[in-house]
N, C-alpha and C positions, 0 to 999 in steps of 0.2 A: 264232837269235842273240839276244841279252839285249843290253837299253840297255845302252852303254860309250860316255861322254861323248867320249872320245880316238877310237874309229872314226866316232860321227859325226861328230865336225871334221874327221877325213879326206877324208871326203865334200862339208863343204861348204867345207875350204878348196880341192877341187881343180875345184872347179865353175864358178871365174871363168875359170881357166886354161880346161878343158876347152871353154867357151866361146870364148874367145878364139883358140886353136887351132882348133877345128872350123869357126867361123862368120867369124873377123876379116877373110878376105881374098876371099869370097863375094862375088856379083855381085849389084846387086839384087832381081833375082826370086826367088832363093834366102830372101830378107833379108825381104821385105812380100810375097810370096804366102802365102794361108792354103790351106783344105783343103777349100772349101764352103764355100757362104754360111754366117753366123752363126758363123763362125770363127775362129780364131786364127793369124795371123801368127808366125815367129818373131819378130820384131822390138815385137808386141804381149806375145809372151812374156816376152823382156827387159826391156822396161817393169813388166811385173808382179814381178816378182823385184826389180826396184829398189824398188819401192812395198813391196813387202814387207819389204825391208830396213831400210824407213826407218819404219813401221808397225804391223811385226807382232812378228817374232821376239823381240827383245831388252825392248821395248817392252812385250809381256807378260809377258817373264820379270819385269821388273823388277817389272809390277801382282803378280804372284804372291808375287815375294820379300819388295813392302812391305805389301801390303796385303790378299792373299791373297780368298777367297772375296768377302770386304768388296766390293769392287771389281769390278764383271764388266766385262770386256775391251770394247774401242769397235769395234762394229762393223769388217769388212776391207771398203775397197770394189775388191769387185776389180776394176773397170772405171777406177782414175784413171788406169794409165798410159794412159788413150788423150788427157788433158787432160795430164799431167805431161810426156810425151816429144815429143807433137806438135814436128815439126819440128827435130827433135836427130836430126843425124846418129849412124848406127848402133856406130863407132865410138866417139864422144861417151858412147854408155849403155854400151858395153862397159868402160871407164873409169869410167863412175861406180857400175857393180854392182860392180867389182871392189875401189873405193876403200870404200864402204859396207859392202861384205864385211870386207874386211879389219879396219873400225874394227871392226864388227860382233864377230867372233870375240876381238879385242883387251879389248873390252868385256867376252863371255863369260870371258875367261881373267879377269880383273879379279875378277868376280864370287865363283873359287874355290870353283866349287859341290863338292858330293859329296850319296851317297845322303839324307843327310837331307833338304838340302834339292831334290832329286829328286820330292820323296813330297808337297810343300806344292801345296795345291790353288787354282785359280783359278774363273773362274766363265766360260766363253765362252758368247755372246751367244745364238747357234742351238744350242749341242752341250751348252751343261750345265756342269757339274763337270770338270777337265780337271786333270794335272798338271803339275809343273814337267816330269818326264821327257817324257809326252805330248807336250807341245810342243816340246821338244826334238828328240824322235825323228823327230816330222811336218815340222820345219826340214830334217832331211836327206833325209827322204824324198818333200817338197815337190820339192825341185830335181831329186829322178831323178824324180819324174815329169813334170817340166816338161821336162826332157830329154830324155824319150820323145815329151813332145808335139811336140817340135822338129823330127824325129824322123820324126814322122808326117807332118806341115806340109810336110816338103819330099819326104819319099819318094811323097806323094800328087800332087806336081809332074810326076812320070812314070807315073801309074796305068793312063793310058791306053799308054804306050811301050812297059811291059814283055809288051803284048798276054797270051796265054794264061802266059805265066811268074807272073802276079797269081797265080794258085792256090798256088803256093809261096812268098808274100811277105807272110808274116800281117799285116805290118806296114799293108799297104795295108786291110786286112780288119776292121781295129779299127773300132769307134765313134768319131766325132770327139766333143770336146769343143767342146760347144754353147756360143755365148751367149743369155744370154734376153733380152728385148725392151728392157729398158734398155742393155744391152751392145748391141745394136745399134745402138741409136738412140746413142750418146755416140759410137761407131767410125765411123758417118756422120758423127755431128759434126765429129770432129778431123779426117776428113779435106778437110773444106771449106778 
């Protein structure tokens, strides 16, 4: 399939809902269990998807639209939601990725972009040279894999339950997504 601005709004308008539906009425263990140490929680998940929103997406398109290569992008840190969400009820961040979304895509519609300015290049930090669509495409494709990691997070809550049925649940079989030692070390932090 070819970048088409309109399927990926589809995707990431239906990702606050898809959340809220899936996880809103979840019990805590579902909510702060990760999947192994040096891992992710869903509830860290959502944290970063808010940080993202508030950070990354729109934030770049904008350096791209004014200021193009000029400008390399500010580092993502993706360890803040562990200092930004600390102690916000889970519900609280499910409300506020959804309000941030919202603006968020509001903003994009504002923008009116089309193919030309698709093709204007920016400069990011570790990857280089990047385009307007680039970053685009990785907004929507960022959320289904944070989705999956969600996903994982909680189907590995019964890894041990499903006993020999594991052999037909790829899902348990994947690699986890790791953090490295500063991700550690700030995820001890916030939970002091």
């Amino acid at each position: 399939m070819q970048f088409d601005l309109s399927h990926a709004i589809e995707i990431l308008r239906s990702t606050p809902q898809t959340l809220r539906s899936w996880l809103g009425s979840l019990s805590d263990p579902w909510i702060h269990s990760d999947y192994g140490a040096g891992t992710f929680s869903v509830y860290d998940v959502l944290g970063h998807l808010i940080h993202g929103e508030k950070a990354d997406w729109i934030t770049r398109a904008r350096i791209i639209l004014e200021q193009g290569r000029d400008r390399p992008f500010d580092p993502f840190d993706r360890y803040a939601q562990f200092e930004e969400s600390r102690g916000k009820p889970f519900a609280a961040l499910l409300d506020e990725f959804e309000r941030l979304r919202r603006a968020n895509l509001e903003t994009l519609a504002e923008l009116e972009l089309g193919t030309k300015q698709f093709a204007l290049h920016g400069t990011h930090p570790a990857l280089g040279e990047v385009t307007l669509e680039n970053l685009l495409a990785t907004w929507a494709v960022h959320d289904l894999n944070h989705l999956a990691q969600i996903a994982r997070a909680q189907a590995a809550q019964y890894a041990q339950a499903v006993g020999p049925w594991r052999e037909y649940l790829s899902i348990l079989n994947l690699p986890a997504t790791r953090m490295d030692d500063e991700g550690v070390r700030r995820k001890a932090a916030a939970r002091q």
